[in-house]
TIKOL-378005 format. One record per residue (C-alpha): residue in one letter; z, x, y; residue number from 1. Coordinates in nm, 2 decimals, always signed. Each point is the difference from the previous one (the first is absolute). Layout:
<nodes>
<type A, up Z, east X, north Y, seq NUM>
...
</nodes>
This chain:
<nodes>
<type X, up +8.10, east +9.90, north +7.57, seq 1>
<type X, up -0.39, east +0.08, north -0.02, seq 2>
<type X, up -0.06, east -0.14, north +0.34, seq 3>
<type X, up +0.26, east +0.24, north +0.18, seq 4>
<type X, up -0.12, east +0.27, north -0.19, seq 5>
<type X, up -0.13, east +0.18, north +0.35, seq 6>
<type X, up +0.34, east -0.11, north +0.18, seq 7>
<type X, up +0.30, east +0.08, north -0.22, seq 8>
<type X, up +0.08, east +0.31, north -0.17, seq 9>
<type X, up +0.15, east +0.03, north -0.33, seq 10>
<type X, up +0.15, east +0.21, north -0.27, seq 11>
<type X, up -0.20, east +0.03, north -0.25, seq 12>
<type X, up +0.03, east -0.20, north -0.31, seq 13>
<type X, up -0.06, east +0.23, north -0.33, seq 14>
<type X, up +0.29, east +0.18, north -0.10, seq 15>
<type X, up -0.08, east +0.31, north -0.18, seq 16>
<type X, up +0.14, east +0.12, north -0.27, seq 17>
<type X, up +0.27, east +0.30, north +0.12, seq 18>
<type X, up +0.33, east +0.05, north -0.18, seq 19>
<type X, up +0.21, east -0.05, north +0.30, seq 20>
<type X, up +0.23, east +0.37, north -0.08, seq 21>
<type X, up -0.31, east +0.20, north +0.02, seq 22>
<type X, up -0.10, east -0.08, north +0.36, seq 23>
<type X, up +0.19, east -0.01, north +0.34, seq 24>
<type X, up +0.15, east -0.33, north +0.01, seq 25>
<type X, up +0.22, east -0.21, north +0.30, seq 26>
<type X, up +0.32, east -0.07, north -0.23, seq 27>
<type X, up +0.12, east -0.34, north +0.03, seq 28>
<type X, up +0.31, east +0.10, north +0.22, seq 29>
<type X, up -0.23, east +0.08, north +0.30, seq 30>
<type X, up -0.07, east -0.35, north +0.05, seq 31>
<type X, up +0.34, east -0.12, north +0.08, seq 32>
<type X, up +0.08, east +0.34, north +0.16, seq 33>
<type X, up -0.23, east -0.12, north +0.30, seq 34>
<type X, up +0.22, east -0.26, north +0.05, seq 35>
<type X, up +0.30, east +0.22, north +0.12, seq 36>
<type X, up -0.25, east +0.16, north +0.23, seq 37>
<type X, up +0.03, east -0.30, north +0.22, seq 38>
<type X, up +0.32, east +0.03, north +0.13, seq 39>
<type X, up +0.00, east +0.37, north +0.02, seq 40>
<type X, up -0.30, east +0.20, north +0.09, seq 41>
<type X, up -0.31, east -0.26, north +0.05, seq 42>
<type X, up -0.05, east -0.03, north +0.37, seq 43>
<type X, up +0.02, east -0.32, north +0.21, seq 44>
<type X, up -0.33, east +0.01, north +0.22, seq 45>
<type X, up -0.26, east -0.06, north -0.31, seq 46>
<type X, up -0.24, east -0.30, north +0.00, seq 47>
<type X, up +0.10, east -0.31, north -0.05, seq 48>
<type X, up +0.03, east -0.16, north -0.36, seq 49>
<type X, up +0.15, east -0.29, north -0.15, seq 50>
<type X, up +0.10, east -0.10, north -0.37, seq 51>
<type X, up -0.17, east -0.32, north -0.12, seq 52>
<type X, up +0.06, east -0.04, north -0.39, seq 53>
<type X, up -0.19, east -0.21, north -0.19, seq 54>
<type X, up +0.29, east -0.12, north -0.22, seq 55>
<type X, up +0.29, east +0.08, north +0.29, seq 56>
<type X, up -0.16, east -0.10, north +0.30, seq 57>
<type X, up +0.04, east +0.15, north +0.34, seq 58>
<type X, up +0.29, east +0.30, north -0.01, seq 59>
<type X, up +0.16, east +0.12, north +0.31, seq 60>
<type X, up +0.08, east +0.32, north +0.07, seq 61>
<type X, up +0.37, east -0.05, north -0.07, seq 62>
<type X, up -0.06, east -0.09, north -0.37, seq 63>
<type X, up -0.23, east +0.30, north -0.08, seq 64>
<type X, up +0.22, east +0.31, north +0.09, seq 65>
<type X, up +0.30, east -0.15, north -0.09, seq 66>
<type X, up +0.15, east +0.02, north -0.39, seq 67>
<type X, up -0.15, east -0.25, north -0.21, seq 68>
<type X, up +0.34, east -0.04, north -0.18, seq 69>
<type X, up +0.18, east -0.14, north +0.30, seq 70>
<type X, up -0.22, east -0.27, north +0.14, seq 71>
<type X, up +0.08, east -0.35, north -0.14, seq 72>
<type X, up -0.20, east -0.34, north -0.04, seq 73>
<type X, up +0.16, east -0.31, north +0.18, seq 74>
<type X, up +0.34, east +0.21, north -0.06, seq 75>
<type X, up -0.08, east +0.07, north -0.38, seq 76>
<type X, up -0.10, east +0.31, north -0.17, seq 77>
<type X, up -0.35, east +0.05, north -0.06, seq 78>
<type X, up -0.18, east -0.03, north -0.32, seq 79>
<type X, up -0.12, east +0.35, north -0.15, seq 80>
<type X, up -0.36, east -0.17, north +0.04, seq 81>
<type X, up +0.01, east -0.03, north +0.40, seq 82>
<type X, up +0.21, east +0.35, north +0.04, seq 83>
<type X, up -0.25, east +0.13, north -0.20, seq 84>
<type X, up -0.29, east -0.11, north +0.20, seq 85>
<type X, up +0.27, east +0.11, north +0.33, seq 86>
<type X, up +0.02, east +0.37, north -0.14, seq 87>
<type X, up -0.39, east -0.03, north -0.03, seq 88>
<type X, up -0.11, east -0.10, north +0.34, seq 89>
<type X, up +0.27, east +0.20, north +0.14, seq 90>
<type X, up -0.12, east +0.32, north -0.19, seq 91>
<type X, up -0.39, east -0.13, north +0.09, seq 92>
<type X, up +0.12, east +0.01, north +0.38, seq 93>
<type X, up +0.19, east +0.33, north +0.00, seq 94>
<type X, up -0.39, east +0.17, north -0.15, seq 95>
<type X, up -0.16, east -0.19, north +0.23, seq 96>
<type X, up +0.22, east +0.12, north +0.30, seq 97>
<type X, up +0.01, east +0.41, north -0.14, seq 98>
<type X, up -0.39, east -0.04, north -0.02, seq 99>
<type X, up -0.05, east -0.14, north +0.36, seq 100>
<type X, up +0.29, east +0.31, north +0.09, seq 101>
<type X, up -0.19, east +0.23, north -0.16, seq 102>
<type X, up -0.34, east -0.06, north +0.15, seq 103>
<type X, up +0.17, east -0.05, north +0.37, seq 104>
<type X, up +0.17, east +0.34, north -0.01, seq 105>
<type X, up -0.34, east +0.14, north -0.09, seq 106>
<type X, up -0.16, east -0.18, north +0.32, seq 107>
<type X, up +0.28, east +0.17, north +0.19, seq 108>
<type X, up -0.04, east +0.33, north -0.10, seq 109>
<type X, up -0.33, east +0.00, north +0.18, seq 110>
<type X, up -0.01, east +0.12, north +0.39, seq 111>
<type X, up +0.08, east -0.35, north +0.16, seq 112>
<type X, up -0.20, east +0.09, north +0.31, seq 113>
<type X, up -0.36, east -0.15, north +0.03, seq 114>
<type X, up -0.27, east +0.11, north +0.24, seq 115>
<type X, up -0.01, east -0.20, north +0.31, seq 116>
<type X, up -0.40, east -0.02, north -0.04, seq 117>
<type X, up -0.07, east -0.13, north -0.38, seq 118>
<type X, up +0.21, east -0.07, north -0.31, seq 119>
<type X, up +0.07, east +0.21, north -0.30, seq 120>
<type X, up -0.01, east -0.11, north -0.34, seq 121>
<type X, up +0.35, east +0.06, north +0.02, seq 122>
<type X, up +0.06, east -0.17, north +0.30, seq 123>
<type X, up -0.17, east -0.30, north -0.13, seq 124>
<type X, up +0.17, east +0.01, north -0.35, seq 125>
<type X, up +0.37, east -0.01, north +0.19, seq 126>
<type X, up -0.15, east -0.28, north +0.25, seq 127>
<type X, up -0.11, east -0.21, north -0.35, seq 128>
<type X, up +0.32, east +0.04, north -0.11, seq 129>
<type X, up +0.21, east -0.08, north +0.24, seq 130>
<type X, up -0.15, east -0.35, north +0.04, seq 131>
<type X, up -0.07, east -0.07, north -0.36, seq 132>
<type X, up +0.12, east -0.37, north -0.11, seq 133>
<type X, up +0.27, east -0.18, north -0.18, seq 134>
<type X, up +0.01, east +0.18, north -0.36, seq 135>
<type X, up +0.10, east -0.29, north -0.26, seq 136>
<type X, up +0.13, east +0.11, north -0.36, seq 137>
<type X, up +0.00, east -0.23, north -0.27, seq 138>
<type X, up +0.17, east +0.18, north -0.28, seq 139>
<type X, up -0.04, east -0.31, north -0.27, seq 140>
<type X, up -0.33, east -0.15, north +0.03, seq 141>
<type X, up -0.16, east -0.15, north -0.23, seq 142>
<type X, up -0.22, east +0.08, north -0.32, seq 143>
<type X, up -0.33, east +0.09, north +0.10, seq 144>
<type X, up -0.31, east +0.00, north -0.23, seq 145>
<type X, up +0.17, east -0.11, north -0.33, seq 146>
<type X, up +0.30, east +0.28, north +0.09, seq 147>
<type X, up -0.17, east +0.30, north +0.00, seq 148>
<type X, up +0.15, east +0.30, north +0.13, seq 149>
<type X, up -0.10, east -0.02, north +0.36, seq 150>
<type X, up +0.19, east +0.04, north +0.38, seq 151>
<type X, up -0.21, east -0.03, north +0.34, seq 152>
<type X, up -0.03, east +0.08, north +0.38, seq 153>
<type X, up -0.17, east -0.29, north +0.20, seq 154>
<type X, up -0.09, east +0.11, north +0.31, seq 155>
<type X, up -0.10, east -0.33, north +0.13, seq 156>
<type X, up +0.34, east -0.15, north -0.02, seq 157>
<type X, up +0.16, east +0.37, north +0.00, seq 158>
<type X, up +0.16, east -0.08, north -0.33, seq 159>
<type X, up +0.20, east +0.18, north -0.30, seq 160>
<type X, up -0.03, east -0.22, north -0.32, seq 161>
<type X, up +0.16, east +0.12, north -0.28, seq 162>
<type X, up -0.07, east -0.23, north -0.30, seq 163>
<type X, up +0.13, east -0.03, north -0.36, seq 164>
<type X, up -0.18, east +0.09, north -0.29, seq 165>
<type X, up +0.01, east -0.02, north -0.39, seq 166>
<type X, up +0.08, east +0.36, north -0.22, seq 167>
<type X, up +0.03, east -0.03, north -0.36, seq 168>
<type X, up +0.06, east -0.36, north +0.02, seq 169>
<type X, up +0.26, east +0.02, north +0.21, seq 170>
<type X, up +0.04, east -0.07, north +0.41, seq 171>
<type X, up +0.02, east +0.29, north +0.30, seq 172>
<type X, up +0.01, east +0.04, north +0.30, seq 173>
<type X, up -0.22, east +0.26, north +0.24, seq 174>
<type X, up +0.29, east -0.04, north +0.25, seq 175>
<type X, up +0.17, east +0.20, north -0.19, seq 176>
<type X, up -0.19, east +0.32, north -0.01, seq 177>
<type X, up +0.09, east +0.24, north +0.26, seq 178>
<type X, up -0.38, east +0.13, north -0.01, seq 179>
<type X, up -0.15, east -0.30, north +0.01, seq 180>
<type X, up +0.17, east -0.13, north +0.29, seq 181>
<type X, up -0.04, east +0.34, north +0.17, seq 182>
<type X, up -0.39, east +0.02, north -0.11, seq 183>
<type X, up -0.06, east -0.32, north +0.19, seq 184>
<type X, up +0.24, east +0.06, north +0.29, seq 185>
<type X, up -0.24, east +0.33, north +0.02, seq 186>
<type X, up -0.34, east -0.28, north +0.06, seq 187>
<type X, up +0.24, east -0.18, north +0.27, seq 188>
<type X, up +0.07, east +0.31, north +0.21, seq 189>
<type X, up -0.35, east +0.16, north -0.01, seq 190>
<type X, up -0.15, east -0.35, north +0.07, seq 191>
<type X, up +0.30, east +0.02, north +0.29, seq 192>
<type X, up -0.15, east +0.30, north +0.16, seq 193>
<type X, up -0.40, east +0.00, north -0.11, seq 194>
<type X, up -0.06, east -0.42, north -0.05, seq 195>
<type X, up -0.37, east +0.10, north +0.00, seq 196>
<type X, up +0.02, east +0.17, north -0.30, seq 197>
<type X, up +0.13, east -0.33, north -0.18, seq 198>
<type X, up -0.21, east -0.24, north +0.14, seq 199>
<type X, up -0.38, east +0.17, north -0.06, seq 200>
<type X, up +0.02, east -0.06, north -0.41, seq 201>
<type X, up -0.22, east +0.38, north -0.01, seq 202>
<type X, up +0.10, east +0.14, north -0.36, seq 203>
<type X, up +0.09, east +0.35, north +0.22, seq 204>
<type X, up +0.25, east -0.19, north +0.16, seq 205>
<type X, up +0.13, east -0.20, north -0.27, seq 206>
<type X, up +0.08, east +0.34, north -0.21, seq 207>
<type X, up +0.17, east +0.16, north +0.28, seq 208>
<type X, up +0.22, east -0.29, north +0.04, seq 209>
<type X, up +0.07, east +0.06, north -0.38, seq 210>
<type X, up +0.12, east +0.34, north -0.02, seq 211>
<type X, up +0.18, east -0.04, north +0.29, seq 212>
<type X, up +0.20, east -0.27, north -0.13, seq 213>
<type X, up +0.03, east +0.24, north -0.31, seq 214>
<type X, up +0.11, east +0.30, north +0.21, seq 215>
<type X, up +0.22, east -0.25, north +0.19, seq 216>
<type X, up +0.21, east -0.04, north -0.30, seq 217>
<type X, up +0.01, east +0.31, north -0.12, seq 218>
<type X, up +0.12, east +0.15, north +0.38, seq 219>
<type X, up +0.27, east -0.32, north -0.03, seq 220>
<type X, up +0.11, east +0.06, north -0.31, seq 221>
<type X, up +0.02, east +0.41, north +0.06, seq 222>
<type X, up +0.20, east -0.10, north +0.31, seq 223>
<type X, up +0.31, east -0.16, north -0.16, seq 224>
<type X, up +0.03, east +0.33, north -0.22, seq 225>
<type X, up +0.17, east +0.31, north +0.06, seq 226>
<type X, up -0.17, east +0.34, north +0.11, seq 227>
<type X, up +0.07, east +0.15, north -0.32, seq 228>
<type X, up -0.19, east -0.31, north -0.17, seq 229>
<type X, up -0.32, east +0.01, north +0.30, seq 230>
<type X, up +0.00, east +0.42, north -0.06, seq 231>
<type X, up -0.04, east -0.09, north -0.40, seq 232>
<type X, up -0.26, east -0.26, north +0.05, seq 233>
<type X, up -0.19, east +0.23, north +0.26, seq 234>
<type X, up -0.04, east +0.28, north -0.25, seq 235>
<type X, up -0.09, east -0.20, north -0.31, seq 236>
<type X, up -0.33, east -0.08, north -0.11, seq 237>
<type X, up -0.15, east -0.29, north +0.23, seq 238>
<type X, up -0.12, east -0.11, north -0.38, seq 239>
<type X, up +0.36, east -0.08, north -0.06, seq 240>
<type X, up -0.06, east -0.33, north +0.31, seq 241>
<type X, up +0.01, east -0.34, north -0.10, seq 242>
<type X, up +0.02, east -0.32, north +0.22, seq 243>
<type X, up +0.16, east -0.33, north -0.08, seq 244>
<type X, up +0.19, east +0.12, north -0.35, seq 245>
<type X, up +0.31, east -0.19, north +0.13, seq 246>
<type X, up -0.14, east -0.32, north -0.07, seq 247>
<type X, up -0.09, east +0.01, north -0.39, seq 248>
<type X, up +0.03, east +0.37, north -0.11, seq 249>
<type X, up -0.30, east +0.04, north +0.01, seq 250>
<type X, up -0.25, east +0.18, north +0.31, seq 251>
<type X, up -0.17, east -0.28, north +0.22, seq 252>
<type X, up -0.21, east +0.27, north +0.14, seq 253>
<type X, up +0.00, east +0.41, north -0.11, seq 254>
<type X, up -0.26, east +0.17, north +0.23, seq 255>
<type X, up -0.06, east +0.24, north -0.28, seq 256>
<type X, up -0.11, east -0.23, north -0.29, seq 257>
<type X, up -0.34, east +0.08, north -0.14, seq 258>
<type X, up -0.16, east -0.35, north +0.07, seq 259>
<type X, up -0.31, east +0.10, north +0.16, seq 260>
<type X, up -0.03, east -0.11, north +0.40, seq 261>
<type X, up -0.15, east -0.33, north +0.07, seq 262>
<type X, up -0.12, east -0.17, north +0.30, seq 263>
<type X, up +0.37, east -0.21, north +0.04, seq 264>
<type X, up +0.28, east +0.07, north +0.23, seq 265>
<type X, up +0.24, east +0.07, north -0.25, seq 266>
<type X, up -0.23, east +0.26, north -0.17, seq 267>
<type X, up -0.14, east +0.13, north +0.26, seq 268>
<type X, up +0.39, east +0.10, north +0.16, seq 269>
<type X, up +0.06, east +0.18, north -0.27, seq 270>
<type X, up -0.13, east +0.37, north +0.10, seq 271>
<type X, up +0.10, east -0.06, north +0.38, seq 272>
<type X, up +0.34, east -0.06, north -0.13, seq 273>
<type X, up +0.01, east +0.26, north -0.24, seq 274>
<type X, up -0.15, east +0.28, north +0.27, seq 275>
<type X, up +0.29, east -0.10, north +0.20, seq 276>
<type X, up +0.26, east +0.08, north -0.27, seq 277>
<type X, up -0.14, east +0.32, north -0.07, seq 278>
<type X, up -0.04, east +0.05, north +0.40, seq 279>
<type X, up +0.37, east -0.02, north +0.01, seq 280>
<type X, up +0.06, east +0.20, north -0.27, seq 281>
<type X, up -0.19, east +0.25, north +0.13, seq 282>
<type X, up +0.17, east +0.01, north +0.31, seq 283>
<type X, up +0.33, east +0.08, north -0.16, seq 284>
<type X, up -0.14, east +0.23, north -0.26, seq 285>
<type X, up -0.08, east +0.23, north +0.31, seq 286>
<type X, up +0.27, east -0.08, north +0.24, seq 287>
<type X, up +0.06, east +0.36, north +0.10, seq 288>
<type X, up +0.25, east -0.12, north +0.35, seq 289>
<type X, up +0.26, east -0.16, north -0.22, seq 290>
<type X, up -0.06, east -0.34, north +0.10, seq 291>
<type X, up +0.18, east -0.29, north -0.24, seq 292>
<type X, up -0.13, east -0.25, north -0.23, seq 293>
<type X, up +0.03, east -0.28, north +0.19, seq 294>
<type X, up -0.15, east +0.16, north +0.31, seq 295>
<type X, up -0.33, east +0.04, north -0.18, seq 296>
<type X, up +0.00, east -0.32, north -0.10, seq 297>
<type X, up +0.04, east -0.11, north +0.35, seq 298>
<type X, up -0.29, east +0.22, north +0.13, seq 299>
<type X, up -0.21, east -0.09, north -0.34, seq 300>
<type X, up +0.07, east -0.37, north +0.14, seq 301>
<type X, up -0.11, east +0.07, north +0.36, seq 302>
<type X, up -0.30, east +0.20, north -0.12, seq 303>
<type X, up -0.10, east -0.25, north -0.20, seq 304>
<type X, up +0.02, east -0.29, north +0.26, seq 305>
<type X, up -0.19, east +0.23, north +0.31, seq 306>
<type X, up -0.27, east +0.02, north -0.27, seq 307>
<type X, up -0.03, east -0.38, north -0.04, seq 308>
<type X, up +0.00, east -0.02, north +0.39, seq 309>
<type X, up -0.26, east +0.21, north +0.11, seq 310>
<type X, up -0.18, east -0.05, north -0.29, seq 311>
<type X, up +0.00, east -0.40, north +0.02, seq 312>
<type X, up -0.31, east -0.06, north +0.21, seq 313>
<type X, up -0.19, east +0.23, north -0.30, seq 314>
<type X, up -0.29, east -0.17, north -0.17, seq 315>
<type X, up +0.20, east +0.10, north -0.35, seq 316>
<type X, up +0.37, east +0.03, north +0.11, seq 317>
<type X, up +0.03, east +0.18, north -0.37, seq 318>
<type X, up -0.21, east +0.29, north +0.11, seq 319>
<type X, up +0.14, east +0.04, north +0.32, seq 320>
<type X, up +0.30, east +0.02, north -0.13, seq 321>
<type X, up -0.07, east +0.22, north -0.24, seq 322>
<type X, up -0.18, east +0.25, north +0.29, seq 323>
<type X, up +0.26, east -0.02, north +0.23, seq 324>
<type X, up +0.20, east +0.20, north -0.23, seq 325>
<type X, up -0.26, east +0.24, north -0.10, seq 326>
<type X, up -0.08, east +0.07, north +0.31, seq 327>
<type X, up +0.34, east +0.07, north +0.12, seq 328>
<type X, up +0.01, east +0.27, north -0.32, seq 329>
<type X, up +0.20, east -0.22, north -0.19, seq 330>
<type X, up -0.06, east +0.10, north -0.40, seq 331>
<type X, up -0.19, east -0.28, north -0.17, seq 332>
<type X, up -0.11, east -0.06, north -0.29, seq 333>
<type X, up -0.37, east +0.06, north -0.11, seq 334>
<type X, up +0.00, east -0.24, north -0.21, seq 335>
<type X, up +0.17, east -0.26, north +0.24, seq 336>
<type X, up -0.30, east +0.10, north +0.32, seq 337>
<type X, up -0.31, east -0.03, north -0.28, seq 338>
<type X, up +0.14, east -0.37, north -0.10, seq 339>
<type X, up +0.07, east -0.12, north +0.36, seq 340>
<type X, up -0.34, east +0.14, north +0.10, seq 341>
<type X, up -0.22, east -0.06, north -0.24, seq 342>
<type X, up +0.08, east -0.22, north -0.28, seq 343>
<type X, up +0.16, east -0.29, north +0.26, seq 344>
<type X, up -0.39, east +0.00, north +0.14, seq 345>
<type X, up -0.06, east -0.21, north -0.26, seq 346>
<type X, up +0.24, east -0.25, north +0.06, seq 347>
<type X, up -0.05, east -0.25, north +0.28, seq 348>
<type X, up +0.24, east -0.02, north +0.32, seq 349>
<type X, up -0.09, east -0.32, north +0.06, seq 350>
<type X, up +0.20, east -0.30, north -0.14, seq 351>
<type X, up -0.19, east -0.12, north -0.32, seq 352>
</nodes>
């Protein structure tokens, strides 16, 4: 994987130590409640995707949203293997399909007119989109590097891979985390609507793709809940957030560890995505017009992505980020604004 290191984006592969009841985790459930999604609220005009499994080969459509319990195999039941691995890409699909809903009805929420005399960044995100490529899912691949913990975005072949991998000796699957499969989905639709930010390898860029994917799962997962649930995540401490718990009990990534921040991706994510949970936080804290939970999450979401737009031609997208919202009066951390500022100096955009 060395050589694609510029080219595919990961989730990062140490596991920190986290007992899984202390921190806000994606139960279980919410991965197979994105199935039902399909055939009820996910709309019909989002890119296009297909289902090619590594162990199950091509799927069509008709076998994903349907019950796994009544398809058959040359007229026979199937073995709890294979409607395993069904239930698996199915629930992979449904994520994959809320993500992509997710991020489109953010696109729409922006004015749809454009200038007659030069493009916005918004205008030019919505035109990416809307001619972005075949999206190919392949909930079973393979092990990868001795069946470490590890799932990717290819941009080249605009690929989901979701490989196995060894825990305590025995077998899993990253398929079968809901934030996993939403983290990566996140790297698929930002590539969608910025592919320059993807294909340049800069260490700005490469973090920003990382806490999005992060913040991707968290907005995914914070969808499928109700109001009550969004209102009691939106006033607890953003210490409380952890990504990827689903998949071991354990965090994948907590933006609020203590591990000092290095000059990686993954590390370097970590205070974007943890100013952005205390952004939100913020907002609700001090929502003075009665506006719901899930409403500032929606405007958290859209703030967050017109930040990445007009910010993506920055020479440090991080910074820019991170002034767009000072400069709109938006409380930030001093902390947060030293760090971006100052002690990512020292760390080189350039790919290594």
């Amino acid at each position: 994987m060395k050589k694609y290191m510029y080219t595919i984006l990961s989730l990062c592969l140490i596991i920190n130590p986290l007992i899984a009841s202390e921190v806000f985790i994606t139960s279980p459930d919410r991965f197979y409640a994105s199935k039902a999604l399909l055939s009820e609220t996910v709309r019909t005009d989002l890119p296009r995707t297909q289902v090619i499994d590594g162990k199950l080969g091509a799927l069509p459509s008709n076998v994903l949203t349907v019950d796994s319990r009544t398809l058959t195999q040359s007229g026979r039941p199937l073995s709890p293997t294979t409607r395993q691995q069904i239930t698996q890409a199915q629930g992979t699909y449904g994520t994959v399909r809320l993500v992509q809903e997710l991020w489109k009805n953010t696109l729409d929420s922006f004015p749809q007119w454009c200038p007659v005399t030069g493009c916005t960044p918004i205008c030019v995100a919505t035109a990416n989109w809307n001619k972005q490529p075949l999206l190919t899912i392949n909930p079973h691949a393979g092990c990868v590097e001795g069946c470490a913990l590890n799932a990717y975005y290819d941009p080249r072949t605009h690929e989901l891979v979701f490989p196995q991998f060894l825990d305590s000796g025995r077998m899993k699957y990253t398929c079968s985390s809901f934030d996993v499969v939403a983290h990566e989905t996140g790297h698929a639709c930002l590539d969608a609507m910025v592919p320059g930010l993807l294909r340049t390898g800069r260490l700005d860029h490469r973090a920003l793709h990382e806490s999005f994917g992060d913040l991707t799962a968290l907005f995914a997962s914070l969808s499928l809940v109700s109001e009550d649930v969004q209102a009691a995540w939106l006033s607890k401490p953003s210490s409380d957030t952890c990504i990827g718990g689903d998949l071991t009990g354990a965090c994948i990534r907590d933006p609020h560890d203590d591990e000092s921040i290095r000059c990686e991706e993954h590390s370097l994510s970590k205070p974007l995505t943890r100013f952005m949970c205390s952004y939100l936080q913020h907002q609700w804290q001090y929502n003075t017009s009665g506006v719901s939970a899930g409403d500032v999450l929606r405007q958290g979401r859209k703030d967050f992505l017109t930040a990445i737009l007009l910010n993506s031609k920055s020479d440090n997208i991080l910074t820019g980020i991170t002034h767009y919202f000072h400069n709109n009066k938006t409380p930030i951390e001093d902390s947060y604004l030293t760090l971006l500022t100052y002690q990512f100096k020292s760390c080189p955009l350039a790919a290594a």
